[in-house]
N, C-alpha and C positions, 0 to 999 in steps of 0.2 A: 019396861022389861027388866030392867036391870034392879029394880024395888023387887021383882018376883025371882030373881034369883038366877036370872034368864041370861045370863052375858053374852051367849052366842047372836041372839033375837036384838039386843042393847046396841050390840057391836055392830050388826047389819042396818040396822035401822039410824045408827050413827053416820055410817057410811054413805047411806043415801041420804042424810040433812049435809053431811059436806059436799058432797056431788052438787045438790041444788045452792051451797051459801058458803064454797069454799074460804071467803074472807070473815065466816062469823065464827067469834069461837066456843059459840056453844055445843055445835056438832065436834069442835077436835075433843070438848073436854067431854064427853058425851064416849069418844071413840075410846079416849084415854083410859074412861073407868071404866069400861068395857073392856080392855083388854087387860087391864091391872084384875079384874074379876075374874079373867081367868085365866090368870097367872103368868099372863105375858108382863113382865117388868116393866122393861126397858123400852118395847114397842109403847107401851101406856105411858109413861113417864114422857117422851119425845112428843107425845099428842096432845101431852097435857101443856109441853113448854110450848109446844104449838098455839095450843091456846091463849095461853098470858101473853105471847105476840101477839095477837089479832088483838087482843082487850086487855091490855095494860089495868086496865082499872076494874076487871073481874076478880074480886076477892073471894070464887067460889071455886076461879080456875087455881087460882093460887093456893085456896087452901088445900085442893084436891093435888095440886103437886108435891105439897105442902107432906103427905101424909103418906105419896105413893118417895119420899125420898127419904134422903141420912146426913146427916153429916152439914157441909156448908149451904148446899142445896136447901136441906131443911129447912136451917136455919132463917135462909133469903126470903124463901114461900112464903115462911109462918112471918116474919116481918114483915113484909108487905100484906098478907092477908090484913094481916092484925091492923097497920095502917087507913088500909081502905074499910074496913069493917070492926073497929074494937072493941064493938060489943058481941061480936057472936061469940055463942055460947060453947062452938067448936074449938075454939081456939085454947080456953082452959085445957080440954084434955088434948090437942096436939102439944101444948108449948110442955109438960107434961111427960110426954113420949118423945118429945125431943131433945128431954135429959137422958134417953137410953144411949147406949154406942151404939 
């Protein structure tokens, strides 16, 4: 849903894979970018740290914190994404964007 632009449908359908697998964290990062799409912040960004607790070792939650933050935050995401995964091809244009202020 959330490919077709859909973040309300992304959002609800996230909610219910956390309801059924509250300890996986594909449904927090799921909720996450769901509500970073529309234009909830800080609820997104919480769902997304949410995430990288449950899977320390999801370099997809992290990149996606990675890109929904600023500043040391940023920094931390895009380090560890890059760690667990440093070939993805993400990571050029976030490391990138996180020369911006």
């Amino acid at each position: 849903a959330l490919d077709r632009g859909d973040a309300r449908t992304a959002t609800r359908e996230a909610e219910r894979a956390r309801r059924f697998a509250p300890w996986a964290a594909e449904p927090w990062q799921l909720l996450g970018e769901g509500q970073l799409a529309a234009g909830r912040l800080e609820p997104g960004r919480q769902h997304l740290r949410r995430a990288t607790r449950e899977d320390p070792r999801s370099w997809s939650a992290w990149l996606s914190l990675a890109f929904a933050s600023r500043g040391v935050e940023r920094e931390r995401a895009l380090e560890r994404a890059r760690a667990l995964n440093p070939l993805a091809p993400e990571l050029e244009t976030l490391a990138a964007a996180a020369q911006d202020p």
